[in-house]
N, CA and C of each residue as an Amber inpcrd file, in Angstrom:
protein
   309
 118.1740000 103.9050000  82.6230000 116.9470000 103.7760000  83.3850000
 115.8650000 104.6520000  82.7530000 114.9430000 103.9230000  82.6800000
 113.4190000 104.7940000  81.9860000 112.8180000 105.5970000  83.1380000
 111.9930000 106.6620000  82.5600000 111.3370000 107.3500000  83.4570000
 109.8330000 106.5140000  83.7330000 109.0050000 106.8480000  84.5660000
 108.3550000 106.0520000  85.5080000 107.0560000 106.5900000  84.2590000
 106.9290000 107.8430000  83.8430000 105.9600000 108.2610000  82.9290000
 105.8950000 107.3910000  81.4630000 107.4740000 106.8550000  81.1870000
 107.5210000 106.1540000  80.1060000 107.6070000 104.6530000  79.7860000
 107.4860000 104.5310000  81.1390000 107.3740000 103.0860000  81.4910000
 105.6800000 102.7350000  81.9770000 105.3830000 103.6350000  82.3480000
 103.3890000 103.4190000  82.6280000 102.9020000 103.4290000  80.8210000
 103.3980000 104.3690000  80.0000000 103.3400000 104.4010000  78.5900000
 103.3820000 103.2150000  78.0680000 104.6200000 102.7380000  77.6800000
 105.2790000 101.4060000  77.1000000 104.2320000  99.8870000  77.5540000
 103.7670000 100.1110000  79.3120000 103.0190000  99.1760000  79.7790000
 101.9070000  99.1100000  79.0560000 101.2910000  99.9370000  79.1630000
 100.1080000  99.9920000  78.2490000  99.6260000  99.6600000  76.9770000
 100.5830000 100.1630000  76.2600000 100.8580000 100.0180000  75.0830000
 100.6470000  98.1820000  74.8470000 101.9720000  97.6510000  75.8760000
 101.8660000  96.3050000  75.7050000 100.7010000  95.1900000  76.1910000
  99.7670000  96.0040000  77.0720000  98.5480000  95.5290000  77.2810000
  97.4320000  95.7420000  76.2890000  97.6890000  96.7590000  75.8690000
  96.8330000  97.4430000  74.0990000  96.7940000  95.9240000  73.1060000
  98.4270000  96.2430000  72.8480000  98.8550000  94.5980000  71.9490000
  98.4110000  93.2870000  72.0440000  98.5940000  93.1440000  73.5370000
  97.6350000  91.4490000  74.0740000  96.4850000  91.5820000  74.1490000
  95.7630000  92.7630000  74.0090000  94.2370000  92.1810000  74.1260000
  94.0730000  92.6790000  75.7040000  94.5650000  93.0750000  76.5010000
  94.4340000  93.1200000  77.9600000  93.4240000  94.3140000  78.1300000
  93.7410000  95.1970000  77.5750000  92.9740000  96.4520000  76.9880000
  92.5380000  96.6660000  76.0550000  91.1210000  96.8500000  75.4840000
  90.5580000  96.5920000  76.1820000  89.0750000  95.5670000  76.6520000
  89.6800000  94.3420000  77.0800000  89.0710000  93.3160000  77.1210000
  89.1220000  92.5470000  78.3210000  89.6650000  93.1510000  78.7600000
  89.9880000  93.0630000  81.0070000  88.8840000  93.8150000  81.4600000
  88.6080000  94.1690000  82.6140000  87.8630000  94.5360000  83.2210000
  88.3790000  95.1280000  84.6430000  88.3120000  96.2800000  85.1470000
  89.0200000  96.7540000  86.7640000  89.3580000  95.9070000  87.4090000
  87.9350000  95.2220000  87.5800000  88.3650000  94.0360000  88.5070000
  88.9520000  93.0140000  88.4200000  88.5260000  92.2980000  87.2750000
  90.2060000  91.5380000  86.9220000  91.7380000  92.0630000  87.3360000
  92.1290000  93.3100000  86.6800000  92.9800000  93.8700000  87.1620000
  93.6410000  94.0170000  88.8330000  92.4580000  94.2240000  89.3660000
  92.6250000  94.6070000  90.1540000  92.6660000  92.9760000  90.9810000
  91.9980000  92.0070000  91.2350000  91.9580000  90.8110000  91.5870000
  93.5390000  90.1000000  91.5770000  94.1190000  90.5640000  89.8280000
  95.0540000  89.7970000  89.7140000  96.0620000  90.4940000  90.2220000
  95.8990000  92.0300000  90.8670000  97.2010000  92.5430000  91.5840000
  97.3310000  92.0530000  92.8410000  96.2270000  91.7270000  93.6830000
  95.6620000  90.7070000  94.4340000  96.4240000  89.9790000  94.9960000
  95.9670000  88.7200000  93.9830000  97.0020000  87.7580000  93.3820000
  98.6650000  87.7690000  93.4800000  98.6950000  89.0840000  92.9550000
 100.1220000  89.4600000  92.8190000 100.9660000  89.5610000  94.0650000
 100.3410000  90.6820000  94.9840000 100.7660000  90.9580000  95.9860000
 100.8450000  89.8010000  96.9540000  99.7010000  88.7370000  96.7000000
  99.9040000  87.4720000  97.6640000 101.8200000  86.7870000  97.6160000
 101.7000000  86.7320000  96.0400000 102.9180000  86.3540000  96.0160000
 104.3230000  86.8690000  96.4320000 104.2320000  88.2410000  96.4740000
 104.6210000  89.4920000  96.7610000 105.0550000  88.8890000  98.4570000
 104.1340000  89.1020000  99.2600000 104.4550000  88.8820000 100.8820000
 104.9390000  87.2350000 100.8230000 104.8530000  86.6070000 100.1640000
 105.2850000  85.0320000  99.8490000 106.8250000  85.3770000  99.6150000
 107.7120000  86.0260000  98.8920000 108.9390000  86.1210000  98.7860000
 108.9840000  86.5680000  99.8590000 108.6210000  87.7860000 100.3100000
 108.9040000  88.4910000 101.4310000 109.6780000  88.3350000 102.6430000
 108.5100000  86.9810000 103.0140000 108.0280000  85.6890000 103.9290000
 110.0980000  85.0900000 103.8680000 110.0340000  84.8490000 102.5470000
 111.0720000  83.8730000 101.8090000 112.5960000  84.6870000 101.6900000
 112.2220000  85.9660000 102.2900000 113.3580000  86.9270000 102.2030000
 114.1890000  86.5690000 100.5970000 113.5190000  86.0610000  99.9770000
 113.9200000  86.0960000  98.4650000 113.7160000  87.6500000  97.4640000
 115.2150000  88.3230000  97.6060000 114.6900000  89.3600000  96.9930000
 114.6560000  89.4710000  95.4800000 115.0380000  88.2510000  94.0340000
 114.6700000  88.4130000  93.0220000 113.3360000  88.2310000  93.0000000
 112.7500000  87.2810000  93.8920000 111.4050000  87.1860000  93.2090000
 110.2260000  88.5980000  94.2450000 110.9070000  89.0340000  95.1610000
 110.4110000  90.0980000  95.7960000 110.3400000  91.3540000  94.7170000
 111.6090000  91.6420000  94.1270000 111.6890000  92.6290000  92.6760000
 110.2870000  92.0180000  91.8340000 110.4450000  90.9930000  91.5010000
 109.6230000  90.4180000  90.4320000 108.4270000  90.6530000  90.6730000
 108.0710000  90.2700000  91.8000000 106.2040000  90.2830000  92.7280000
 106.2130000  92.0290000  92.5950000 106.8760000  93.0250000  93.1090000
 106.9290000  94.3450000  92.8890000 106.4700000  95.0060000  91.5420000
 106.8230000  94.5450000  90.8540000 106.9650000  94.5910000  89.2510000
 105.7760000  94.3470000  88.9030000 104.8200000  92.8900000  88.7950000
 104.2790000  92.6160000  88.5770000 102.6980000  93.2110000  89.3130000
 102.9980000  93.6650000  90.7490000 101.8740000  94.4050000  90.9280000
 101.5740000  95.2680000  90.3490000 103.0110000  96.1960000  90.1910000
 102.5510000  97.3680000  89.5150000 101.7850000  97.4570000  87.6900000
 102.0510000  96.0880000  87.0270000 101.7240000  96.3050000  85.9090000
 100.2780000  96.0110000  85.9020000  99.5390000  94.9150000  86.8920000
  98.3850000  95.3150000  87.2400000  97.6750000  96.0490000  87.6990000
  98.7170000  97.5230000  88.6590000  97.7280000  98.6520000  88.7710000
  98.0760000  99.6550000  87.6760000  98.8600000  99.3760000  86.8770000
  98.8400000  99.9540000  85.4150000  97.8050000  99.7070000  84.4510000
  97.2830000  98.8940000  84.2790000  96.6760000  98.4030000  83.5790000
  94.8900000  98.6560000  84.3650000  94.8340000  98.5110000  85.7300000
  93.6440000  99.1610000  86.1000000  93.2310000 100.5730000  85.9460000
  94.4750000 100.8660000  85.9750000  94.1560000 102.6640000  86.1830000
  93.9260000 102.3870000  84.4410000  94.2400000 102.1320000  83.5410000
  94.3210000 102.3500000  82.1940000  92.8120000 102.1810000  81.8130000
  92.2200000 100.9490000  82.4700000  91.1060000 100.4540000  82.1750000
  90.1990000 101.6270000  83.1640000  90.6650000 102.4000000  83.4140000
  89.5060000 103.4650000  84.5610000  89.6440000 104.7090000  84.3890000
  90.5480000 104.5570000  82.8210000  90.8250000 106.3160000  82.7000000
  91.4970000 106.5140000  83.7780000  92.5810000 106.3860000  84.3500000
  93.2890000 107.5070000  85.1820000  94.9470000 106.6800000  84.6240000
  95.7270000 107.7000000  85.3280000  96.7040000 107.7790000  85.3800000
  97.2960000 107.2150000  86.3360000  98.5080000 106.4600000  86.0270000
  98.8480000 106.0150000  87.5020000  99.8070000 106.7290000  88.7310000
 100.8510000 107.8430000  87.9870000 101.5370000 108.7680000  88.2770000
 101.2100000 109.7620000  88.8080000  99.4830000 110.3530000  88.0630000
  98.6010000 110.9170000  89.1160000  97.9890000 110.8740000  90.1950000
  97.3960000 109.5190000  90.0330000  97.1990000 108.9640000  91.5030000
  98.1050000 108.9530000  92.4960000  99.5910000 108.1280000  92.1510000
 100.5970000 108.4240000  93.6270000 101.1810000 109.6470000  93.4730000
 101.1830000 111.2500000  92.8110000 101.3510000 112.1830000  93.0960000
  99.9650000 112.8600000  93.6910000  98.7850000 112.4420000  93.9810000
  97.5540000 112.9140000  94.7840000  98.1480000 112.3580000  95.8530000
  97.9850000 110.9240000  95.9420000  98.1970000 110.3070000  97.5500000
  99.1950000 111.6030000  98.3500000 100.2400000 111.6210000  97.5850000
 101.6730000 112.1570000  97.8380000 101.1680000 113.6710000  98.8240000
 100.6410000 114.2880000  97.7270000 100.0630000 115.7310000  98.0960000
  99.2500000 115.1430000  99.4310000  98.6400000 114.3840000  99.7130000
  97.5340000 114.3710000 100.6640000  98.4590000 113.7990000 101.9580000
  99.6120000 113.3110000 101.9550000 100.2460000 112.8740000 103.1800000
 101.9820000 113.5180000 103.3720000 102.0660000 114.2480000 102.3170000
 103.0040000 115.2100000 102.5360000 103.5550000 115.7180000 103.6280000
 102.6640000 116.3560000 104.5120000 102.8860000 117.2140000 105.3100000
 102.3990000 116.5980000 106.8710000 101.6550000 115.5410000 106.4070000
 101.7090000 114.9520000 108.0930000 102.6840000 114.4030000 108.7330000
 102.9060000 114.6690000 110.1270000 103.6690000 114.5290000 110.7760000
 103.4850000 113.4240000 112.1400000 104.2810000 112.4210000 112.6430000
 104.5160000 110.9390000 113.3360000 105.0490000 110.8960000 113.3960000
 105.0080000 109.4390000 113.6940000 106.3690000 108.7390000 114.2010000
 105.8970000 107.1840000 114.1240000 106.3010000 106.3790000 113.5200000
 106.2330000 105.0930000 112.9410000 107.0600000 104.3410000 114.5870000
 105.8030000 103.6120000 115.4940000 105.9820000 103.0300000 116.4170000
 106.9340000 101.4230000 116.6280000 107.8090000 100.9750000 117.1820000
 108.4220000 100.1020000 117.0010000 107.4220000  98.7150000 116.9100000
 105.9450000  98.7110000 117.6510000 105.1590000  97.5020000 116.7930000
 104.7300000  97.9830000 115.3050000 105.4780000  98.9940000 114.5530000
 104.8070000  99.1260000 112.9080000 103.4470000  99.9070000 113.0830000
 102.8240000 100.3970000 114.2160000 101.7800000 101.3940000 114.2530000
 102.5030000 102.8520000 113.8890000 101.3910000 103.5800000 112.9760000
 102.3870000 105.1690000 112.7610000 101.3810000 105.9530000 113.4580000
 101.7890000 106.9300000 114.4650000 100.6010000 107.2460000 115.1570000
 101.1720000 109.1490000 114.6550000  99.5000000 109.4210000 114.1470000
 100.0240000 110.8190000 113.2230000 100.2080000 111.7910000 114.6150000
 100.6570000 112.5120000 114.4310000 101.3040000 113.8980000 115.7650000
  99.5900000 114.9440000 115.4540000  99.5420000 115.1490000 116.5960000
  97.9160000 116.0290000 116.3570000  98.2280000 117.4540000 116.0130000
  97.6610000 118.2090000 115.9170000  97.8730000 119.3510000 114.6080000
  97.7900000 120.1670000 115.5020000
């Protein structure tokens, strides 16, 4: 198994090669993760979990490829999110509402 740092690497790289980078645009990127994720809740829907892996996969190489095209990192970004919801505290309601605990 690859590390998640060397696999955002390798992605890139292979978007470098096709032309994806840099000759895409954020929003492309970002449109076609979009896209992606539609298909994404479509397995979901379909309780099909190869193509649920696959739709997973495939989002992420479009927010690889955005962050690439925006200067950032993508590992940085979900270690910020991370830092910023760390420490809050809830309780994830049985309709799927997470209602945060007040401080």
């Amino acid at each position: 198994m690859s590390s998640f740092n060397y696999l955002e690497l390798e992605i890139v790289r292979w978007a470098e090669q096709r032309g994806i980078i840099p000759n895409s645009t954020p929003e492309a990127q970002l449109l076609k993760a979009v896209s992606e994720l539609g298909e994404l809740a479509d397995a979901t829907l379909k309780k099909d979990l190869e193509k649920i892996a696959d739709g997973v996969g495939d989002v992420m190489v479009c927010l690889i490829n955005y962050c690439a095209l925006q200067d950032l990192n993508l590992v940085d970004c979900l270690e910020s999110a991370y830092n910023e919801i760390k420490d809050r505290k809830g309780t994830m309601m049985p309709n799927g509402v997470f209602v945060k605990e007040d401080k």
